[in-house]
C-alpha positions in Angstrom: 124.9 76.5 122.0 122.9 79.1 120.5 124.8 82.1 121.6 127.6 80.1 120.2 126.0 80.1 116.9 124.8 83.7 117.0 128.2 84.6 118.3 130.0 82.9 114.9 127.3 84.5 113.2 128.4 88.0 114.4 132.2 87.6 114.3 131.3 86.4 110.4 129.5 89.9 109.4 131.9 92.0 111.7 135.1 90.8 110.4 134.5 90.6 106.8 134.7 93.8 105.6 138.2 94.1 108.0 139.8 91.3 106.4 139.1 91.9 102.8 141.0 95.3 103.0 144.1 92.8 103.4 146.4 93.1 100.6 149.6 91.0 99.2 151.4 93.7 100.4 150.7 93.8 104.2 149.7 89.9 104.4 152.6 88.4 103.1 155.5 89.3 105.2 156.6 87.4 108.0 157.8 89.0 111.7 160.3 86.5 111.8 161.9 83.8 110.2 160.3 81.5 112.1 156.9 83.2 112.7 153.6 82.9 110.4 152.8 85.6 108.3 149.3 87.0 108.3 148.5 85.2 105.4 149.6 82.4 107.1 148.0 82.9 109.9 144.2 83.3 107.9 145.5 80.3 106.6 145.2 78.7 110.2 142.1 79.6 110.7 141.0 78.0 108.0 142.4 74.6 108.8 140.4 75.3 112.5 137.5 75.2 110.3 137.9 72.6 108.5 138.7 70.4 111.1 136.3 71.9 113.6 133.5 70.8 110.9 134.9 66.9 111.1 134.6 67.3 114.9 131.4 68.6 115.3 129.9 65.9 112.4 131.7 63.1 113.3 130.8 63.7 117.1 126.8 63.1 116.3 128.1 59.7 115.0 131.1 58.2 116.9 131.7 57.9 120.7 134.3 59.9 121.6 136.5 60.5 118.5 139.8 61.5 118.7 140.6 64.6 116.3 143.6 66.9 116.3 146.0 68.3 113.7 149.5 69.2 113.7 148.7 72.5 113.0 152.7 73.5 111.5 151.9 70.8 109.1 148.8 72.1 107.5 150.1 75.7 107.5 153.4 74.6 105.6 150.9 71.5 103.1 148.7 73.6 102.3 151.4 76.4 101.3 149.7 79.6 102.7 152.2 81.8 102.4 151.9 81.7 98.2 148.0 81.6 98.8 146.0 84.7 97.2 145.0 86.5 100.2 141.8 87.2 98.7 141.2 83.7 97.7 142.2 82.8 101.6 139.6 85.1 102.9 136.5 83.9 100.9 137.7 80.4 101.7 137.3 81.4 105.4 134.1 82.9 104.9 132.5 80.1 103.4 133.6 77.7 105.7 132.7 79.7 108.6 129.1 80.3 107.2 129.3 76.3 106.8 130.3 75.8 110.1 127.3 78.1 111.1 125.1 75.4 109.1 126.8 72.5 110.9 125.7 73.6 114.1 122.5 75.4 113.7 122.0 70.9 112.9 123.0 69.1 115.5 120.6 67.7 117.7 120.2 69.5 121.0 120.8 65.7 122.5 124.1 65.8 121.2 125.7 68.8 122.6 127.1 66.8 125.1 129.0 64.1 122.8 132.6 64.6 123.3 135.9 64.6 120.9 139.3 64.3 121.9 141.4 66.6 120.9 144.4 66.5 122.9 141.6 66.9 126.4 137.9 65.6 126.1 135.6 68.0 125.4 131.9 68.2 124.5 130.8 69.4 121.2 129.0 72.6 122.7 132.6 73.4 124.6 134.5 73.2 121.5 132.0 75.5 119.4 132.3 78.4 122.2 136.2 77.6 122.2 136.5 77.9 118.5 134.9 81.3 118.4 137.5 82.7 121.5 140.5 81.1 119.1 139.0 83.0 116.1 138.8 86.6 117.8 142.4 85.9 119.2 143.5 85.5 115.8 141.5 87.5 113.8 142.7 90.5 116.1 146.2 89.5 115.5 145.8 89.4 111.7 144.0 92.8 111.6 146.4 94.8 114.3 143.9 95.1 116.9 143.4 94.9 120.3 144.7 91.6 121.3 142.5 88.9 123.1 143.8 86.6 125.4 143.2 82.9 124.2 144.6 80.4 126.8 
């Protein structure tokens, strides 16, 4: 779980100075129709957050909850694409240095509790899993190299 941590940590400090050179401009268009925009997808990643945070606390107290999200939904409730860009990254940057809080607390014992997300997985599986969905899609919002996330 630590390198987890230190791993979230790093992907923080490393991609914060990348994604505040993000403008209206270049975050707002969409490639198709039908496709999220990059604000859009920032937007994403900050609902992963958000519910990643219920998971991981609601884990150290329930057996076995079960916690997903319609992910289309959130994107189009919460209205991304007329979201300040700016305001969208420092919302992703403070939950992500909340998330970092969050797990830097949970009890070594409790790596192991599981949450159902769609499969069963164990708190420590989920963190390292949320940090491989983040680089996919912080590489796809800033044009870089892309990472495979399965």
């Amino acid at each position: 779980m630590n390198s987890s941590i230190q791993q979230l940590e790093n992907i923080i400090s490393t991609y914060i100075s990348l994604l505040e050179k993000l403008t209206e401009e270049n975050a707002s268009p969409k490639p198709l129709p039908d496709k999220w925009s990059r604000k859009e997808l920032v937007g994403h990643m900050v609902d992963s957050a958000q519910n990643n945070i219920r998971r991981f606390i609601v884990a150290q107290y329930e057996t076995n909850p079960a916690i997903s999200y319609a992910q289309d939904h959130w994107v189009a409730a919460a209205d991304y694409q007329h979201y300040p860009i700016q305001d969208l990254i420092q919302l992703w940057i403070l939950l992500n240095r909340h998330l970092v809080r969050v797990l830097k607390n949970i009890p070594v014992d409790m790596y192991s509790n599981e949450v159902l997300t769609g499969s069963r997985h164990s708190i420590e599986w989920l963190a390292a899993d949320y940090n491989k969905h983040l680089l996919h899609h912080l590489h796809q919002v800033l044009n870089l190299k892309e990472v495979a996330y399965p």
